[in-house]
Residue frames as a rotation matrix with the C-alpha (Angstrom) as fourth column:
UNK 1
-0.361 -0.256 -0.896 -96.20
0.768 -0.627 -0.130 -59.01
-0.529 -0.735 0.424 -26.09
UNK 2
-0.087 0.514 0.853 -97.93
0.967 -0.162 0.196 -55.93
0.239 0.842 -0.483 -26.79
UNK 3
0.371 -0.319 -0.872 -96.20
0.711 -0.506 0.488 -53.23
-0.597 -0.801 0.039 -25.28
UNK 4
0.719 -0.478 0.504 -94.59
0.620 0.115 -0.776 -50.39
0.313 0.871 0.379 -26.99
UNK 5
0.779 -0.593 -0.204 -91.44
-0.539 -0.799 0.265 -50.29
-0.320 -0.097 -0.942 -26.06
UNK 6
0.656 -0.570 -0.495 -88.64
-0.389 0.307 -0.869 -51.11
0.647 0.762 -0.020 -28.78
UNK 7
-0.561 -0.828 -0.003 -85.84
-0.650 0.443 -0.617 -52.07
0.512 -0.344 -0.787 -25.90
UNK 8
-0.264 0.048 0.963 -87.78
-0.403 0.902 -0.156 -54.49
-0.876 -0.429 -0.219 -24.01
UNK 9
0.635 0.772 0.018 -89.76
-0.578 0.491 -0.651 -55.65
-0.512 0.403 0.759 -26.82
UNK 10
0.141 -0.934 -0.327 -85.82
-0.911 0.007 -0.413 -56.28
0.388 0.356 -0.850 -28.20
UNK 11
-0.714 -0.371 0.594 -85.14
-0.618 0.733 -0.285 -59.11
-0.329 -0.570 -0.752 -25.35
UNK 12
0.340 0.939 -0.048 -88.24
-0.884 0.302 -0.357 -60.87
-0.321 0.164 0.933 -26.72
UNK 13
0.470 -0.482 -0.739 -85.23
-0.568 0.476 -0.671 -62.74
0.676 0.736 -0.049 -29.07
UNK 14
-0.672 -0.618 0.407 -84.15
-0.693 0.333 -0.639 -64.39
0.260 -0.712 -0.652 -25.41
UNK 15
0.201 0.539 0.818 -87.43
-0.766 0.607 -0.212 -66.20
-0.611 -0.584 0.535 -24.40
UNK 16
0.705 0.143 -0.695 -87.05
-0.458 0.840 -0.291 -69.83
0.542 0.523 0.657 -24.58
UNK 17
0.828 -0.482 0.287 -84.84
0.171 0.704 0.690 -72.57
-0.534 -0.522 0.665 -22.97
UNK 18
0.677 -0.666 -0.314 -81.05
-0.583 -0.224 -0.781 -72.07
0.450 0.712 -0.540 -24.10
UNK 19
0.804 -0.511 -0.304 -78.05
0.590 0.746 0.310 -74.70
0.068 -0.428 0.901 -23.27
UNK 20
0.940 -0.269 0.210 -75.53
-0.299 -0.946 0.125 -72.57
0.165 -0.180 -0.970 -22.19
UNK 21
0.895 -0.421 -0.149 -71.44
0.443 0.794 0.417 -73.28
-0.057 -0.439 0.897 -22.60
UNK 22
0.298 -0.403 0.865 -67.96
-0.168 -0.915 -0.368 -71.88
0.940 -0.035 -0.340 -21.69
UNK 23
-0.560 -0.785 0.264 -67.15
-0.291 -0.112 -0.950 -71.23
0.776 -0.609 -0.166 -18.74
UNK 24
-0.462 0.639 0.615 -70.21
-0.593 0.293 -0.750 -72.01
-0.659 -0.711 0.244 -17.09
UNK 25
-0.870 0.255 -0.422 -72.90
-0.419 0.068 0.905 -74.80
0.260 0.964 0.048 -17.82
UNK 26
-0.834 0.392 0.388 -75.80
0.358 0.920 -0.160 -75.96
-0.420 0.006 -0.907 -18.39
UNK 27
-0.435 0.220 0.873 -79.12
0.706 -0.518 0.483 -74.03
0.559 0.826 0.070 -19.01
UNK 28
-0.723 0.263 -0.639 -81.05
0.128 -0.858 -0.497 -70.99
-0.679 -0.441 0.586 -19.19
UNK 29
-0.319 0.908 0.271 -84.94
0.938 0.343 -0.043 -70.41
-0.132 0.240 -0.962 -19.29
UNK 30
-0.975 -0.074 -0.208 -86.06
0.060 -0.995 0.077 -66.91
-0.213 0.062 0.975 -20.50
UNK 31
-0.145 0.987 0.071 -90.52
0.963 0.124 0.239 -66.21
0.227 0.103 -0.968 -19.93
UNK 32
-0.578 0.447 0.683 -92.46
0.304 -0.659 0.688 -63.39
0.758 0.605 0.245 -20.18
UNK 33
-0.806 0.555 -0.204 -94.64
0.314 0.111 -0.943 -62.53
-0.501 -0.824 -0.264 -17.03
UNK 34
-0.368 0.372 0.852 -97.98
0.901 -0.082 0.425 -61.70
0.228 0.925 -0.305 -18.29
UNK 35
0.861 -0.148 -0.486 -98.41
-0.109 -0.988 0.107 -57.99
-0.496 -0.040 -0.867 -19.51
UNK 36
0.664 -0.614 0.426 -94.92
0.549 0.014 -0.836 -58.38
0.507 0.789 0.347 -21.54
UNK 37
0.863 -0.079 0.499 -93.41
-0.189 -0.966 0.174 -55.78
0.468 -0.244 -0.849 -18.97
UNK 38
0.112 -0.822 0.558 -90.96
-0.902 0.152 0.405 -58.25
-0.418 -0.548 -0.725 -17.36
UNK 39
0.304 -0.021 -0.952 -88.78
-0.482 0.859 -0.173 -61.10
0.822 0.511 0.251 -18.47
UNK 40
0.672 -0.320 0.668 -87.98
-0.654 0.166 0.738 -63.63
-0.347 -0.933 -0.097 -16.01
UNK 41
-0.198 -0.857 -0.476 -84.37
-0.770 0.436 -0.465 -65.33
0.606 0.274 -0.747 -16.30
UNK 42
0.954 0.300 0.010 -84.21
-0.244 0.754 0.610 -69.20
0.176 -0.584 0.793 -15.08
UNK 43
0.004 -0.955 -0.296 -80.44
-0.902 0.124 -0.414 -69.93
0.432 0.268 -0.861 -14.30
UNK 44
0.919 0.210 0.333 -80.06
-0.282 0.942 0.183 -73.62
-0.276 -0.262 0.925 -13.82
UNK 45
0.551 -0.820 -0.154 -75.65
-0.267 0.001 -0.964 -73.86
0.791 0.572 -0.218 -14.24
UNK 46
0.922 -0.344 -0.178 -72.57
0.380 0.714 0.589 -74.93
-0.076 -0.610 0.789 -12.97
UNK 47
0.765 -0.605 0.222 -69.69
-0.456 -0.752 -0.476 -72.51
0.455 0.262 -0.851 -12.91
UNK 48
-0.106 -0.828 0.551 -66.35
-0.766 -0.286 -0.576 -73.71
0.634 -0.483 -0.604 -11.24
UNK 49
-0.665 0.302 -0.683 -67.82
0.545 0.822 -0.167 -77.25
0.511 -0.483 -0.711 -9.97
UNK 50
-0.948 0.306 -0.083 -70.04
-0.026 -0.338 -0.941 -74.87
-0.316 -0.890 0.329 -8.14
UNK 51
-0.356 0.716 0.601 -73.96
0.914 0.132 0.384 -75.04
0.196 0.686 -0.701 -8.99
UNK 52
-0.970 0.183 -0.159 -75.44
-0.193 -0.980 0.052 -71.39
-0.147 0.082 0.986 -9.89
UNK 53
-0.586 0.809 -0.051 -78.91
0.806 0.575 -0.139 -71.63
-0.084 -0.122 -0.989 -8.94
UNK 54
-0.797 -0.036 -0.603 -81.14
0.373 -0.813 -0.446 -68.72
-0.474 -0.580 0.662 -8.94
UNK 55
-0.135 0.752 0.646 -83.74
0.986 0.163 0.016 -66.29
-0.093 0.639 -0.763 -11.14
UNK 56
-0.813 -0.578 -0.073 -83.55
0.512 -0.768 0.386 -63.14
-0.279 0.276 0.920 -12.56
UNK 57
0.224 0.970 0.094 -86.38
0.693 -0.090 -0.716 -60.21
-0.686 0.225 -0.692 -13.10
UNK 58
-0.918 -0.348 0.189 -85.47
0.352 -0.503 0.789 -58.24
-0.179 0.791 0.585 -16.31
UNK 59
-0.150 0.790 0.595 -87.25
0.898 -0.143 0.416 -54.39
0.414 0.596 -0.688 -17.02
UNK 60
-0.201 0.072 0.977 -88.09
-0.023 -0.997 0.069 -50.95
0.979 -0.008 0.202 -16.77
UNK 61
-0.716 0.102 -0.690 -87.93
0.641 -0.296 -0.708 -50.14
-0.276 -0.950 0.147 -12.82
UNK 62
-0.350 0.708 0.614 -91.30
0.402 -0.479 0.781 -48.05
0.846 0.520 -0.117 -11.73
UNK 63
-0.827 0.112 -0.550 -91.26
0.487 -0.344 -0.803 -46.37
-0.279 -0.932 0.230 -8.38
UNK 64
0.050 0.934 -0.353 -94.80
0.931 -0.171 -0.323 -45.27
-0.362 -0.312 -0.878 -7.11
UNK 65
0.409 0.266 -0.873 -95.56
0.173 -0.962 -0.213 -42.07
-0.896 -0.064 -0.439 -8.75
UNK 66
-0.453 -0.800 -0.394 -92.99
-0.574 -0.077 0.816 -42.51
-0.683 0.595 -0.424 -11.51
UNK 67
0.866 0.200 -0.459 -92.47
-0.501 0.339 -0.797 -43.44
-0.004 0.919 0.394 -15.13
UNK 68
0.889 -0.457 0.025 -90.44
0.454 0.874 -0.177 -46.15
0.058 0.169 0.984 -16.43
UNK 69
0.538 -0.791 -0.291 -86.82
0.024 -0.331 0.943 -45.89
-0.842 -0.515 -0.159 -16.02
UNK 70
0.617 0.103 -0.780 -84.74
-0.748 -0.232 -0.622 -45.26
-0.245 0.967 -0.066 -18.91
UNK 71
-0.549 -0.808 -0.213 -82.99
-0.835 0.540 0.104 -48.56
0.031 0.235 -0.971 -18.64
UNK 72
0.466 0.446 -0.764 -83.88
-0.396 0.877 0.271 -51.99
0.791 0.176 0.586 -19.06
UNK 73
-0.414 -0.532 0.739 -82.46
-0.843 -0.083 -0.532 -53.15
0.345 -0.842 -0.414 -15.61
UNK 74
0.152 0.427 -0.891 -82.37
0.013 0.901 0.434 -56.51
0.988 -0.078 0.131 -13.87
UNK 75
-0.260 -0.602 0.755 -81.64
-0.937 0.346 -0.048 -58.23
-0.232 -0.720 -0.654 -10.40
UNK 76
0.023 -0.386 -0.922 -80.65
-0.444 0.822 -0.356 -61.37
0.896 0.418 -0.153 -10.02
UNK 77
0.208 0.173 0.963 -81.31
-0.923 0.360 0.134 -63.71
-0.324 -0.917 0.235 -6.48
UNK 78
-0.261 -0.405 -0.876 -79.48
-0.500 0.833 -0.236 -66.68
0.826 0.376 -0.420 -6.32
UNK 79
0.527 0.461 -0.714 -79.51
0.046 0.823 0.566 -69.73
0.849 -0.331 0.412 -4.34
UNK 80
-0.197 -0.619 -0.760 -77.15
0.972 -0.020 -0.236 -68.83
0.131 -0.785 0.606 -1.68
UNK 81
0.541 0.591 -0.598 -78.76
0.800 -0.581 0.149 -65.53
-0.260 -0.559 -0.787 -0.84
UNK 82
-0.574 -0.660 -0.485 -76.68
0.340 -0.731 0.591 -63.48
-0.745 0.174 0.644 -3.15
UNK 83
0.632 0.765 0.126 -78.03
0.594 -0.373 -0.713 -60.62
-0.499 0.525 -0.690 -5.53
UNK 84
-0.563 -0.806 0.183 -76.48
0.581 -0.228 0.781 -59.04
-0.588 0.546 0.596 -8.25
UNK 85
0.392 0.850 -0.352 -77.73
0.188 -0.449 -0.874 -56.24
-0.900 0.277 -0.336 -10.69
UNK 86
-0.605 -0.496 0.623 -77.57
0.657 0.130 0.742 -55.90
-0.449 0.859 0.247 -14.19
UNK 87
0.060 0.510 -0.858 -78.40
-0.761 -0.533 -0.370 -53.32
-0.646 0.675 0.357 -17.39
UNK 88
-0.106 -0.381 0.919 -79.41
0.741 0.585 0.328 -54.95
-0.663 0.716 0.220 -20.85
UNK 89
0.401 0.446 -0.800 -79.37
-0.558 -0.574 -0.599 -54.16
-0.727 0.687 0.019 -24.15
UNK 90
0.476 0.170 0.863 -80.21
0.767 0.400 -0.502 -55.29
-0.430 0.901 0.060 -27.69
UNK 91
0.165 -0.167 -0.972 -78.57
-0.479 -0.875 0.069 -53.41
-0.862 0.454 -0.224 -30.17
UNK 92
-0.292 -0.384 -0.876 -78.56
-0.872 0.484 0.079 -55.08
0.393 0.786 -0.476 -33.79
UNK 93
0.759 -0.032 -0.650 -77.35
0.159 0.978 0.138 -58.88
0.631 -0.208 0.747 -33.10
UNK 94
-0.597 -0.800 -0.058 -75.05
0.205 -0.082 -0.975 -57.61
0.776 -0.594 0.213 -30.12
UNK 95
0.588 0.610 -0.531 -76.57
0.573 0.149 0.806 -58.57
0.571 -0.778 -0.262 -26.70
UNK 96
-0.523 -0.852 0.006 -74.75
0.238 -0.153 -0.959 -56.58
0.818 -0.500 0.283 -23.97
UNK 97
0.921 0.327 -0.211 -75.65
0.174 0.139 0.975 -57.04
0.348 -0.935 0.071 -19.94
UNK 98
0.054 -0.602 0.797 -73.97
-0.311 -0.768 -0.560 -54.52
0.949 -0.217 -0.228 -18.24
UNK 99
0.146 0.153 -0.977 -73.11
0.974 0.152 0.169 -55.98
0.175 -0.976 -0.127 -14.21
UNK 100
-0.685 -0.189 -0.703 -74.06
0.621 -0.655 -0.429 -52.88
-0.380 -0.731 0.567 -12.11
UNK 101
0.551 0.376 -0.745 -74.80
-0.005 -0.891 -0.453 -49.66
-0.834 0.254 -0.489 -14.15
UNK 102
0.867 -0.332 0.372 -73.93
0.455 0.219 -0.863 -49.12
0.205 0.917 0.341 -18.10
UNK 103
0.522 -0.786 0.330 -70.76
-0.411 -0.571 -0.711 -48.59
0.747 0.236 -0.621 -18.90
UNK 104
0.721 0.246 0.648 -69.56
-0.691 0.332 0.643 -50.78
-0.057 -0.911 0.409 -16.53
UNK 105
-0.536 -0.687 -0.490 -66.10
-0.842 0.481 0.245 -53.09
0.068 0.544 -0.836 -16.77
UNK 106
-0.625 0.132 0.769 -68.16
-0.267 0.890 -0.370 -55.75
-0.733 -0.436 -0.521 -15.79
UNK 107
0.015 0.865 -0.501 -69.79
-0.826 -0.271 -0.494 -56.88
-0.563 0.421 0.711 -18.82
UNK 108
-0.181 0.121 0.976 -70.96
0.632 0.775 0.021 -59.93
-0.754 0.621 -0.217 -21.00
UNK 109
0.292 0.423 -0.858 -71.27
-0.733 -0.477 -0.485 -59.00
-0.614 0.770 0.171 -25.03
UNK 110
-0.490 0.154 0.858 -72.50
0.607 0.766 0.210 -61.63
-0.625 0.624 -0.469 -27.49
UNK 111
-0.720 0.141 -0.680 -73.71
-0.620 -0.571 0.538 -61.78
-0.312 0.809 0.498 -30.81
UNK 112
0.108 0.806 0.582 -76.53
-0.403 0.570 -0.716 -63.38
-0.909 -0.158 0.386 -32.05
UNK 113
-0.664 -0.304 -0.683 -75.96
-0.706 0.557 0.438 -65.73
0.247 0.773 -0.584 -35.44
UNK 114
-0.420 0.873 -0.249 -79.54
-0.370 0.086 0.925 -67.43
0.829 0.481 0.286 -35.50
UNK 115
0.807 0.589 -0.044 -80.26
-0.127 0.246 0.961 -69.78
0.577 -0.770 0.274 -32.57
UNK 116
0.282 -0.845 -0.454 -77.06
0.940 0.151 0.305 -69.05
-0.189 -0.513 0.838 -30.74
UNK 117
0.944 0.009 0.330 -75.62
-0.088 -0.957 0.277 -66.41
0.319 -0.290 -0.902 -28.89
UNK 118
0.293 -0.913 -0.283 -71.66
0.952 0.305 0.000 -66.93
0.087 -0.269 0.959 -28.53
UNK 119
0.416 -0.287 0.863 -69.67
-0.357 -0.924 -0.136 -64.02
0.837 -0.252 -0.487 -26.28
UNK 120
-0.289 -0.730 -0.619 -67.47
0.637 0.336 -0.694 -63.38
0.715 -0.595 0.368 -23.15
UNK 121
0.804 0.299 -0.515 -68.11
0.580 -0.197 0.791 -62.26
0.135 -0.934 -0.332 -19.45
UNK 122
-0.049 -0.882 0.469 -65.18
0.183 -0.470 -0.864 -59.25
0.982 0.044 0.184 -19.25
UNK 123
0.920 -0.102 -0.378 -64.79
0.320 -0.357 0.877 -58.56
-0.224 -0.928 -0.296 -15.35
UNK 124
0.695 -0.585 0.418 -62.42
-0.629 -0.776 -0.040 -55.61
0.348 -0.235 -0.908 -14.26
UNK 125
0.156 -0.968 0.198 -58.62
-0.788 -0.001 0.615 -56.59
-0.595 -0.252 -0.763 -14.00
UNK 126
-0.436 -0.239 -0.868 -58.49
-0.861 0.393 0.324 -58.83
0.264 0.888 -0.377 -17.03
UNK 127
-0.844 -0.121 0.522 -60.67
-0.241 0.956 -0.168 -61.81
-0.478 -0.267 -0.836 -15.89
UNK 128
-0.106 0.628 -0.771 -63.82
-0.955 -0.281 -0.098 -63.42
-0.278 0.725 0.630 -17.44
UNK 129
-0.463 -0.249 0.851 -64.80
0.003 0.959 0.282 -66.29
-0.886 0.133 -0.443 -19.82
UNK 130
-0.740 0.287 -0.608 -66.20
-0.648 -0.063 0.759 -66.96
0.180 0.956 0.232 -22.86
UNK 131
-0.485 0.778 0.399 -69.99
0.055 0.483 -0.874 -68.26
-0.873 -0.402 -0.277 -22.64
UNK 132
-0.928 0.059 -0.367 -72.19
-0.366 0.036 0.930 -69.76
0.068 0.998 -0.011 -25.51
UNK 133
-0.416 0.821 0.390 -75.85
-0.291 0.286 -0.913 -70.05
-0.861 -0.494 0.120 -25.57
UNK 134
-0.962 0.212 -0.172 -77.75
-0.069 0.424 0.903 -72.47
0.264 0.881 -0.393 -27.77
UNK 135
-0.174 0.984 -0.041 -81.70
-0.975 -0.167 0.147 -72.25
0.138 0.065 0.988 -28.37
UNK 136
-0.922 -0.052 0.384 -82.77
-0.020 0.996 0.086 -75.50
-0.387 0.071 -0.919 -27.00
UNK 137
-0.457 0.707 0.540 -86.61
0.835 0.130 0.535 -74.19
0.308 0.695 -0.649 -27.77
């Protein structure tokens, strides 16, 4: 990638295949489109006996006429015709993917600790899980 900007260029530490356990499993594929400008999320899990199918575009929103947005911003499109938005950020070795807008109660925050990312989904009124992602490559 040869972009410069320091917060996407941050998620770079995501691309690759990760096994993913906790409360949900199985895995997640993180790729690059080319141009470096978007990452694309594969979700390939099982949450609740349920399967979580779906695929995620992760990056700087750019309405016609406009500069980049000052977040890193996703959606998400699942198999069952649901969408879901999300903020990231890198900060250090502390992933955090805000659901909505930052600052959000809805949030996942992990830490990175070499090829593994281990953290918890917090969701408003005290629910959640704890979710662990391992670098498969």
């Amino acid at each position: 990638m040869n972009i410069d900007d320091k917060q996407l260029r941050a998620l770079d530490r995501l691309a690759g295949t990760w096994r993913v356990t906790g409360g949900a499993e199985g895995t997640v594929t993180y790729r690059w489109l080319d141009g470096g400008f978007f990452l694309i999320q594969e979700i390939d899990l099982v949450q609740d006996g349920r399967p979580v199918k779906g695929m995620e575009v992760i990056g700087r929103e750019r309405p016609f006429g406009a500069g980049p947005g000052e977040d890193v911003t996703s959606r998400y499109y699942g198999s069952q015709g649901e969408t879901f938005d999300y903020v990231y950020e890198i900060d250090g070795d502390t992933l955090t993917i805000w659901g909505g807008e930052k600052g959000s109660p809805a949030y996942y925050r992990g830490t990175f600790d070499g090829d593994a990312v281990s953290g918890a989904w917090v969701y408003p009124g005290g629910g959640g899980y704890e979710s662990r992602m391992t670098r498969v490559n």
